[in-house]
C-alpha positions as CSV (number, residue, x, y, z in Angstrom):
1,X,179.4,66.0,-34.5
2,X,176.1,67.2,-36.6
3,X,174.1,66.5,-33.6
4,X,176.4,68.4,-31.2
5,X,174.5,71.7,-30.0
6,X,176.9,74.6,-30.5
7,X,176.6,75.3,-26.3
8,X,178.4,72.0,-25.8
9,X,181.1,72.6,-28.6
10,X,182.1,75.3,-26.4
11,X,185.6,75.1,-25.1
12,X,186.7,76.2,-21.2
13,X,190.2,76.7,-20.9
14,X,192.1,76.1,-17.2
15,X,195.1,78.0,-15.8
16,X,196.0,75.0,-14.5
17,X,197.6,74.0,-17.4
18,X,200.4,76.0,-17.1
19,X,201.4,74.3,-14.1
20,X,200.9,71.1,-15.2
21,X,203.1,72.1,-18.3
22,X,205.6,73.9,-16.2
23,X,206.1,70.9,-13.5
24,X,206.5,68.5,-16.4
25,X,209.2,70.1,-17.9
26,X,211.0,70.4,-14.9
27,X,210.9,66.8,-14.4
28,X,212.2,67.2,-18.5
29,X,215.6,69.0,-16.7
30,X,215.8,66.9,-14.0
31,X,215.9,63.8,-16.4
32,X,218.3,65.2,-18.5
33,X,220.7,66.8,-15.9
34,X,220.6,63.1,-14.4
35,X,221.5,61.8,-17.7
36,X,224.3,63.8,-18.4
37,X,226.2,63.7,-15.0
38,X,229.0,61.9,-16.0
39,X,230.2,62.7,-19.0
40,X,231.1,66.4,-18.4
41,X,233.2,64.7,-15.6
42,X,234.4,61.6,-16.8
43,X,238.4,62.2,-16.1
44,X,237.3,63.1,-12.4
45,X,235.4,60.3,-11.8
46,X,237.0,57.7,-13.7
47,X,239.9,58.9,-11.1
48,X,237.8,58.3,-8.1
49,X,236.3,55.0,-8.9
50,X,239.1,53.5,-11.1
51,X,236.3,53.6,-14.1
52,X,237.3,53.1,-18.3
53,X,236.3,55.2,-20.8
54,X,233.9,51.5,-21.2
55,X,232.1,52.4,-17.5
56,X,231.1,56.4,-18.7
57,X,229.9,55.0,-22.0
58,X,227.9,52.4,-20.3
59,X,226.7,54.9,-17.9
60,X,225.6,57.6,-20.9
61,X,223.7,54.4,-23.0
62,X,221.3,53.6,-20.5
63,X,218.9,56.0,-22.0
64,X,219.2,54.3,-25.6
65,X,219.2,50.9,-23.9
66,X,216.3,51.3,-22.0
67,X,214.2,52.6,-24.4
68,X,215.0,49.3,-27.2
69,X,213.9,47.3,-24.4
70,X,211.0,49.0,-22.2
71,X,209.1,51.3,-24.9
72,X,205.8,49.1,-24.9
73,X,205.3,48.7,-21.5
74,X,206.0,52.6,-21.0
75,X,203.7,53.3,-23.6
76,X,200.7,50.7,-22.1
77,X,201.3,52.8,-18.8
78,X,200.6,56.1,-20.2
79,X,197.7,54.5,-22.2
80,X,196.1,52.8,-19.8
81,X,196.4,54.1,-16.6
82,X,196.6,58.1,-17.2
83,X,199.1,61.2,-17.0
84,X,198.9,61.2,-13.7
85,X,200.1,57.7,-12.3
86,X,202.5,57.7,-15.2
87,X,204.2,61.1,-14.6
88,X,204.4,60.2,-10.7
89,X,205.4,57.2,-11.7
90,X,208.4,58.7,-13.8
91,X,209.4,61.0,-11.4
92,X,209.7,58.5,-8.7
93,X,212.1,56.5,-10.5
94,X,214.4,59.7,-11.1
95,X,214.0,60.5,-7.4
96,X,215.1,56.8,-6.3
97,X,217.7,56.4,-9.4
98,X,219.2,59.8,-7.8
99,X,218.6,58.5,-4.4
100,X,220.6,55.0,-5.1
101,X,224.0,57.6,-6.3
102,X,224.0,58.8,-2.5
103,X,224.6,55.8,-0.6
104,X,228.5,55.9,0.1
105,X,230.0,52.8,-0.7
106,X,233.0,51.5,-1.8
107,X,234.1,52.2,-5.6
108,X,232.7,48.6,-6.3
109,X,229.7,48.8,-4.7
110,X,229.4,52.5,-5.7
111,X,229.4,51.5,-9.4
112,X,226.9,49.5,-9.3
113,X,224.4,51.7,-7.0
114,X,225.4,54.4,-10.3
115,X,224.2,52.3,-12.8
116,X,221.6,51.3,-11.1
117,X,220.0,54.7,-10.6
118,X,221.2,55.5,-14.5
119,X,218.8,52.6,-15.6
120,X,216.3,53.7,-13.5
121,X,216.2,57.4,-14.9
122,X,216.9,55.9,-18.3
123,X,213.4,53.8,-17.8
124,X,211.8,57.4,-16.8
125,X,212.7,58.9,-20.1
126,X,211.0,57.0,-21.9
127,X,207.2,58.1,-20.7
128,X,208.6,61.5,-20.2
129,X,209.6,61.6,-23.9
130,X,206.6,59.8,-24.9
131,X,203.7,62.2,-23.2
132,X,204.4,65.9,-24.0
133,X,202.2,65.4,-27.1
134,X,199.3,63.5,-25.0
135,X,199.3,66.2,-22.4
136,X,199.1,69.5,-24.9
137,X,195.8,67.8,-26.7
138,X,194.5,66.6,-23.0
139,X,195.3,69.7,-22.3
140,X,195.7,72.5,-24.4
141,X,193.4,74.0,-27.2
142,X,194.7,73.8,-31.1
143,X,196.4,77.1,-31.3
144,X,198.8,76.3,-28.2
145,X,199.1,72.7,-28.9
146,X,202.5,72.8,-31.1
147,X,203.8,75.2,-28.5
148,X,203.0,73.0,-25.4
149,X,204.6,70.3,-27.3
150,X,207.5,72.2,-27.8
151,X,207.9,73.0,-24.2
152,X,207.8,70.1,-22.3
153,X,210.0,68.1,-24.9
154,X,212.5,70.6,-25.3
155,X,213.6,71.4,-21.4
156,X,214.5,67.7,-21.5
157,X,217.5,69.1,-23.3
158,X,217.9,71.7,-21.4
159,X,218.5,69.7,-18.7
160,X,221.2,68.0,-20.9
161,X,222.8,71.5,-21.2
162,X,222.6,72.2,-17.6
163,X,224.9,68.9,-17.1
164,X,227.6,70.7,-18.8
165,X,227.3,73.2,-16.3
166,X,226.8,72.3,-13.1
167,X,229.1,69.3,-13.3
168,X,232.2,71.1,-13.7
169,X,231.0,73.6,-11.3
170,X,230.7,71.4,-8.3
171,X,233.2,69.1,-9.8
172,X,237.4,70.3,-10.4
173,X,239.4,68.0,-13.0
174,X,242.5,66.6,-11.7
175,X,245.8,67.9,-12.4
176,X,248.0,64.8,-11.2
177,X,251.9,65.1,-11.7
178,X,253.4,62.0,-12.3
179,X,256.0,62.7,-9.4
180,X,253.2,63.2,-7.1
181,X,253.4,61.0,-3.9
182,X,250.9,58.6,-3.0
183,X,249.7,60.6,0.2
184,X,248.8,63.2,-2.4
185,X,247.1,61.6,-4.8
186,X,245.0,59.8,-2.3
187,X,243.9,63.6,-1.0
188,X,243.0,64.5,-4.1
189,X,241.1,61.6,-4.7
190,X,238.9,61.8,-1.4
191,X,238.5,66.0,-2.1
192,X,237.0,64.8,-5.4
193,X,235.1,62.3,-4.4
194,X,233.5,64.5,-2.2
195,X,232.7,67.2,-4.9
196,X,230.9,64.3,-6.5
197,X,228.9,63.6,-3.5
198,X,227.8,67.2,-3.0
199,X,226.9,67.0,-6.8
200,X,225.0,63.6,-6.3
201,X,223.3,65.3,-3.2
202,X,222.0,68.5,-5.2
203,X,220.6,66.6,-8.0
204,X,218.7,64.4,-6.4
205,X,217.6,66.9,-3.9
206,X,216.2,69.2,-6.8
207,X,214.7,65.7,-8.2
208,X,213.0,64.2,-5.1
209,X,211.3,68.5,-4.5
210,X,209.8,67.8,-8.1
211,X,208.5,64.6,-7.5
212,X,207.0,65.7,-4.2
213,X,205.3,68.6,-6.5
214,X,203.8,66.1,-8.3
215,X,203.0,64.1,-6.0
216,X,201.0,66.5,-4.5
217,X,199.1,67.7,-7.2
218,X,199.3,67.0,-11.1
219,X,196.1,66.2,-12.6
220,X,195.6,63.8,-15.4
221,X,193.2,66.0,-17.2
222,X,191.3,68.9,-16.8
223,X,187.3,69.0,-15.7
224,X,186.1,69.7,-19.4
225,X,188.6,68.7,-22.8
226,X,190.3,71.9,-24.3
227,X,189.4,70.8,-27.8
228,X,186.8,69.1,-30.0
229,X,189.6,65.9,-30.5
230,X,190.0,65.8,-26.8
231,X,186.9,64.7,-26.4
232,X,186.8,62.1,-29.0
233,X,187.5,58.4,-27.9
234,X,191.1,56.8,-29.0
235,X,191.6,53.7,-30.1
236,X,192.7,51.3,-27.4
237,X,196.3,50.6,-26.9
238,X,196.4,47.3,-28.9
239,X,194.3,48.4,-31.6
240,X,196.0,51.7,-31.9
241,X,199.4,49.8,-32.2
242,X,198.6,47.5,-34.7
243,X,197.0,50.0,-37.1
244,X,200.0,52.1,-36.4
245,X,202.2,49.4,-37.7
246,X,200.0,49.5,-41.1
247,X,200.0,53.3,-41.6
248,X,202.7,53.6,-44.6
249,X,202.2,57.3,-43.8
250,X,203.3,57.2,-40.3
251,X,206.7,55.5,-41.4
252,X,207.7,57.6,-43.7
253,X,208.1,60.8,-41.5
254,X,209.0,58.5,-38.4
255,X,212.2,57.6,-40.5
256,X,212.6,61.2,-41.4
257,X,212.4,61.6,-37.9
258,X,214.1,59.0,-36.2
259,X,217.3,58.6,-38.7
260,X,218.7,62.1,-38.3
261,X,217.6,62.2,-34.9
262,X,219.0,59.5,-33.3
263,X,222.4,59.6,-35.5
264,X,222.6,63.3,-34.5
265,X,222.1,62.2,-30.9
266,X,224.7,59.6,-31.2
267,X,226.8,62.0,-32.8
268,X,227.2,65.1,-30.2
269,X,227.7,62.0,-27.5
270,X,231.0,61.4,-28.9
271,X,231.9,65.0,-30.1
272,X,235.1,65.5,-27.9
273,X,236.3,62.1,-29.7
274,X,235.1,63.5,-33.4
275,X,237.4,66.6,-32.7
276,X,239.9,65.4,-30.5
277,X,242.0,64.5,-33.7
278,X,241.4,68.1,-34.7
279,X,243.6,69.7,-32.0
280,X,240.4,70.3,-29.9
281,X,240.3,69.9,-26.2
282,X,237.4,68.2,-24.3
283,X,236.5,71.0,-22.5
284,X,236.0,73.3,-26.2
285,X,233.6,70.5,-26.8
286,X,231.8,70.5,-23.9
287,X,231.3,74.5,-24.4
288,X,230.3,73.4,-28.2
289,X,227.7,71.1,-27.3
290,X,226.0,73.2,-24.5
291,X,225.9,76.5,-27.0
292,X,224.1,73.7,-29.8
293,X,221.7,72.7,-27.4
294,X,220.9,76.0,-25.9
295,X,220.6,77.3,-29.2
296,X,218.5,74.2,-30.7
297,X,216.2,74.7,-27.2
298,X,215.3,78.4,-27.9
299,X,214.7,78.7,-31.2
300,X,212.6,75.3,-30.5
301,X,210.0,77.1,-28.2
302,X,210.3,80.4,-30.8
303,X,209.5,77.9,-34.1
304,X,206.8,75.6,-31.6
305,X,204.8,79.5,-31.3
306,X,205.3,80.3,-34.9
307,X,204.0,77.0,-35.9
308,X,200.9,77.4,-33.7
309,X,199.9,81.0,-35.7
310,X,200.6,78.5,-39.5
311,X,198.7,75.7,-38.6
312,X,198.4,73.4,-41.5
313,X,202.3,74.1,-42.3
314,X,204.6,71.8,-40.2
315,X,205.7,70.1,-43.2
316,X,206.9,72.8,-44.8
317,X,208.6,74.4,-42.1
318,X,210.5,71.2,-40.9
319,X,211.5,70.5,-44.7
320,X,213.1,74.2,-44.4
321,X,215.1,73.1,-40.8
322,X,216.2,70.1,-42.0
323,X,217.5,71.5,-45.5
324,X,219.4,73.8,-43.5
325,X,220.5,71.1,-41.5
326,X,222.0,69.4,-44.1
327,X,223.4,72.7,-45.6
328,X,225.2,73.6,-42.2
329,X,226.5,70.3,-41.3
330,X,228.0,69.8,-44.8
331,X,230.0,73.2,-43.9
332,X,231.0,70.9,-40.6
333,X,232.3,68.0,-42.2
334,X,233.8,69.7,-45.0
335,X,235.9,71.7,-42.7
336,X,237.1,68.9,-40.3
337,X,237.7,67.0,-43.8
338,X,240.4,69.2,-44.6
339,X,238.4,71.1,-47.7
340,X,237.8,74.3,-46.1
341,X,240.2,76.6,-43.1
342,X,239.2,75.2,-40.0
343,X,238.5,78.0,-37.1
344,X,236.8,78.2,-34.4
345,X,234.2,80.7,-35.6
346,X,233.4,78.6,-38.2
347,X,233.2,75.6,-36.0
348,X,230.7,77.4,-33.7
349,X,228.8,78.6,-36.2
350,X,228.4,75.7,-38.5
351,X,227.3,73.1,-35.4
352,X,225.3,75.4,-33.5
353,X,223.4,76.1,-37.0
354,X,222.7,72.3,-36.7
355,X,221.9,71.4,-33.7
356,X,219.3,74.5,-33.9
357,X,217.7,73.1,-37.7
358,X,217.4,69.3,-35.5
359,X,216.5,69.9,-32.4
360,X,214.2,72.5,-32.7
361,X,212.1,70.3,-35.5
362,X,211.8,67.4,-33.0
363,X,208.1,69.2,-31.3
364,X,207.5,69.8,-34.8
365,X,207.8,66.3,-36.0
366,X,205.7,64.8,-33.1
367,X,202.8,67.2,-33.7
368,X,203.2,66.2,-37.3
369,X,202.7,62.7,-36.6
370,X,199.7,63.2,-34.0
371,X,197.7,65.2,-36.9
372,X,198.9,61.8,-39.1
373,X,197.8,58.9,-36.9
374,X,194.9,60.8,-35.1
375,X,192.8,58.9,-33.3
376,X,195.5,56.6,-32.5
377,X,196.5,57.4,-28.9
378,X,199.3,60.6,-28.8
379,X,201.2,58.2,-26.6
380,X,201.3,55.0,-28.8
381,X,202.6,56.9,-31.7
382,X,204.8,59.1,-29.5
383,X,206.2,56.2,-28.1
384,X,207.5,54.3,-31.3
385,X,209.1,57.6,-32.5
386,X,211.2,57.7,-29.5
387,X,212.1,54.1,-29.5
388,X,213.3,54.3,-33.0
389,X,215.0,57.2,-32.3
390,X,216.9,55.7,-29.7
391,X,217.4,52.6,-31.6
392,X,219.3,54.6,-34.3
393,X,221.7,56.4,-31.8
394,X,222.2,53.2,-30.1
395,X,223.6,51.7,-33.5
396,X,225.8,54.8,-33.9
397,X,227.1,53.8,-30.7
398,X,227.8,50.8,-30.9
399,X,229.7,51.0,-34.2
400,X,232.6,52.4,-33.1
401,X,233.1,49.0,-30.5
402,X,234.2,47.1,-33.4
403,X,237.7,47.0,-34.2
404,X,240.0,49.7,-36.6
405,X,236.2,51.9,-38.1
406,X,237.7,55.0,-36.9
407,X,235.7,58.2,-36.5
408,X,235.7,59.5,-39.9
409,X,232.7,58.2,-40.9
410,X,230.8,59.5,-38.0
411,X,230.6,63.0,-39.5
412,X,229.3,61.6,-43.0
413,X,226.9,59.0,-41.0
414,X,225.6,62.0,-39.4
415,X,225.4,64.1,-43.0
416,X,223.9,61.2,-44.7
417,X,221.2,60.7,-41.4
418,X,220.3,64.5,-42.0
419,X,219.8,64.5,-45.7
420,X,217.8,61.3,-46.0
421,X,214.9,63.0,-43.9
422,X,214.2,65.8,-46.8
423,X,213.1,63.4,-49.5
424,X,211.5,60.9,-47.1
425,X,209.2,64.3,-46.4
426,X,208.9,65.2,-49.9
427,X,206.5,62.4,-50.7
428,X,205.1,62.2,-47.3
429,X,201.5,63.1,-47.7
430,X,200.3,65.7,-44.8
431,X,197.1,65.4,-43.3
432,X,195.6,67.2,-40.4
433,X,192.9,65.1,-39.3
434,X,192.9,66.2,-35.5
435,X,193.3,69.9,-36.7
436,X,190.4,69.5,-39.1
437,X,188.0,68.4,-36.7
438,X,189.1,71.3,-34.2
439,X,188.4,73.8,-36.9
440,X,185.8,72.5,-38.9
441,X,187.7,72.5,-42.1
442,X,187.3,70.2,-44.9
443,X,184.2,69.3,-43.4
444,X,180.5,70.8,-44.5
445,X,178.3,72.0,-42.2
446,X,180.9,72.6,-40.0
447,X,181.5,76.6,-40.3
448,X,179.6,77.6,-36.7
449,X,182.1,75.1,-35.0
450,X,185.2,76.7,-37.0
451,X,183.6,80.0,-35.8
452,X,183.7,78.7,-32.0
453,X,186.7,77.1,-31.9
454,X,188.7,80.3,-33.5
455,X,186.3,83.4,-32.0
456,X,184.1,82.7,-29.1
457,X,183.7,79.4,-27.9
458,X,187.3,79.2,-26.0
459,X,187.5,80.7,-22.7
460,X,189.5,80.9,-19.5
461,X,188.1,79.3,-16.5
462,X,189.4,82.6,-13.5
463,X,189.5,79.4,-10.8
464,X,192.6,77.8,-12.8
C-alpha cells in the first residue's frame, strides 16, 4: 500500500452496479417464490395429487437438504469460476427446476417432476445465499457495501412472502362436502389442478425472463475494483477454508448467527402447526408469516443503510436486534403458554417484532463476518454461514418426526436459539480488517488514502 501513488488509490464507481444488484435480487424472489409454492397451498394440492402432509414437508426441506449436502461444491463454483458463470448457473437451475413442474403428467409422475425441480431450486439457493456479500465488495464501495448486502439477501425473502400471495391467488382451497358425488369431486379436482398449472406456468415464466436477463448480460466484476480490498488478492479456495476452520473468532458469531437463524427458520415453517392448538386457523398464519417477513425485509434494507453511515458498529447494532428479539419472542411464548391474555393484537405484534429484530440482522451478520475473516474469500465464509444455518433448521425439522415430542418445545427451542446469540456476541472480539484498509484507519501513513476514499477519490463513471 505505501508504494501505491495516490492517482491509482482512486476509486471509479459504475452505474452498472445497480443492475447487477437489482437483477440479482430478482433471481433472490424468484428463488424464494419457487420455494414456497406449496405450502400456502398444501390442502389444494395434496387434493390433486393424493399428497401427505409427509410430500409438502418433503417438498419445503429441499432447501435445508441441499444445502447439508452441496455447500462446498457451491462455494468452489463461486470461488473459482466467478459471479458470472455462477449466477447464470443458479438461475438456470430455477428456470429448468420451474420448467420440470410444467410437464403434465400423471399424479405419480407429477410428483416426482415436483420434487425434482424443488431440488433443483433448493441447489440454486445455496450460491444465491452465499454471493450477495462477494458481489457488494466486487462491486460496491465501503459506504454502500452493508446496504448492497442487505439488498440482494433480503428480496430472497421477499420472494418467500410473495408465495403467500400469489399462491392463494391463482390457487382456491377446496370446500368438499362429504355428501358430494364422485362426478363432483372429480370437477373440482381437475378445475384445481388447473389453477396449479396456471400458477406453475407464471412462475416459471417470470423465472426463465430473469434468467434470460442474465444471460444476456451480468458481469462478474466491474473494469476497475470499487474499493482498496477489491483489489487485494484472496486466499484461494482451499486455503481460505482451512484457515476459516481455525478462526475461533469466525465461530463464535457464526453460532450467534446460525442457531437463532436456522431455529427461527424452522420455526415460522411450522407456525400454522405451533398455533393450530391455539384456536388459530392456517390461513391467520399464513397472514402472520407474510406481515413478519415483510416487516423483517424492510426494516432490513432501512438498518443495512443506517449501518453503512456507523461503520465500525455492526456489533452493537445486531446485539440491540437480537436483545429485542429475545424480549419480543419471550412476549410470544409467554402468551401461547397460557401466562399472559392471548389476542390477536398481541399476537401480531409480538412475532412481527421478531421476525423484524432476526431477519433484518441476517445482512448485518454476513458483513460482520466478511470484516472478520477478510481476506478469506466473501464466498467461503458466506457459504459456511448458510450451511450451518440450514443445518440448524434442518434439525428443528426433523425433531418433530420422532414419536409423542409435541410442539411445545418449539416455541422455547426457538427462545433459547435467540437468546444464546447475545452472549456468544458479547465476547466476540470485532474487527474491521477490510474496513480498515478502505479507510486507512489504524494504519500510519495512511491519512491521504482515508482522505480519498471518504472525499475525492470515488467517483461515478456517466457510461454505467
Amino acid at each position: 500500500m505505501d508504494n501505491v501513488s495516490a492517482p491509482d488509490r482512486s476509486v471509479v464507481l459504475y452505474g452498472r452496479r445497480w443492475y447487477v444488484l437489482a437483477v440479482f435480487s430478482l433471481l433472490g424472489i424468484a428463488q424464494g417464490a419457487v420455494w414456497n409454492s406449496w405450502g400456502p397451498v398444501s390442502v389444494s394440492a395434496k387434493l390433486v395429487f393424493a399428497w401427505k402432509d409427509t410430500d409438502i414437508a418433503l417438498l419445503e426441506n429441499w432447501d435445508n437438504i441441499t444445502y447439508v449436502a452441496f455447500t462446498v461444491v457451491a462455494m468452489w463454483i463461486l470461488v473459482v469460476k466467478g459471479l458470472r458463470f455462477s449466477v447464470v448457473l443458479t438461475a438456470l437451475l430455477i428456470a429448468v427446476g420451474t420448467g420440470l413442474r410444467c410437464i403434465p403428467a400423471s399424479a405419480g409422475i407429477a410428483t416426482i417432476l415436483i420434487n425434482a425441480g424443488q431440488f433443483l431450486n433448493g441447489v440454486a439457493g445455496i450460491m444465491l445465499m452465499a454471493a450477495p456479500p462477494l458481489i457488494s465488495s466486487t462491486w460496491f464501495p465501503p459506504n454502500q457495501r452493508t446496504t448492497a448486502t442487505a439488498i440482494s439477501s433480503i428480496f430472497n425473502y421477499v420472494g418467500t412472502s410473495v408465495g403467500y400471495l400469489i399462491g392463494p391467488l391463482f390457487v382456491s382451497q377446496p370446500h368438499l362436502m362429504p355428501n358430494s358425488t364422485l362426478h363432483y369431486n372429480q370437477t373440482v379436482v381437475e378445475d384445481i389442478s388447473g389453477q396449479i398449472m396456471r400458477l406453475m406456468y407464471v412462475e416459471c415464466g417470470y423465472c426463465t425472463a430473469v434468467f434470460l436477463a442474465i444471460l444476456i448480460y451480468f458481469p462478474s466484476k466491474p473494469p476497475t475494483p470499487p474499493s482498496l480490498s477489491a483489489a487485494m488478492d484472496r486466499l484461494d479456495f482451499r486455503t481460505g477454508l482451512k484457515k476459516l476452520f481455525r478462526h475461533g473468532q469466525f465461530w463464535l458469531v457464526c453460532l450467534a448467527y446460525c442457531v437463532p437463524g436456522g431455529v427461527i427458520g424452522g420455526w415460522t415453517a411450522v407456525l400454522d402447526v405451533i398455533l393450530s392448538p391455539h384456536g388459530i386457523s392456517q390461513i391467520d398464519a399464513g397472514w402472520l408469516g407474510f406481515y413478519g417477513n415483510i416487516a423483517g425485509c424492510g426494516v432490513g434494507l432501512l438498518l443495512g443503510r443506517f449501518a453503512d453511515y456507523f461503520a465500525g458498529h455492526l456489533r452493537l447494532i445486531i446485539v440491540v436486534m437480537m436483545c429485542c428479539a429475545t424480549g419480543s419472542l419471550t412476549w410470544f411464548t409467554i402468551m401461547l403458554f397460557g401466562a399472559l391474555p392471548l389476542t390477536q393484537v398481541s399476537l401480531y405484534i409480538s412475532f412481527i417484532l421478531t421476525m423484524v429484530s432476526v431477519n433484518a440482522s441476517i445482512p448485518l451478520f454476513l458483513e460482520l463476518v466478511m470484516e472478520t475473516t477478510y481476506p478469506i474469500e466473501e464466498a467461503v465464509s458466506a457459504g459456511v454461514m448458510t450451511w450451518g444455518n440450514n443445518l440448524f433448521a434442518l434439525i428443528f425439522l426433523l425433531v418433530p418426526l420422532l414419536p409423542k415430542v409435541g410442539v411445545t418445545w418449539m416455541n422455547w427451542a426457538a427462545l433459547g436459539g435467540v437468546a444464546c446469540s447475545v452472549p456468544l456476541l458479547c465476547v466476540f472480539r470485532e474487527n474491521y480488517r477490510r474496513l480498515h484498509l478502505d479507510t486507512g484507519a489504524g494504519s500510519e501513513g495512511n491519512d491521504e488514502t482515508q482522505h480519498l476514499i471518504n472525499d475525492g477519490s470515488i467517483s461515478e463513471d456517466g457510461k454505467g
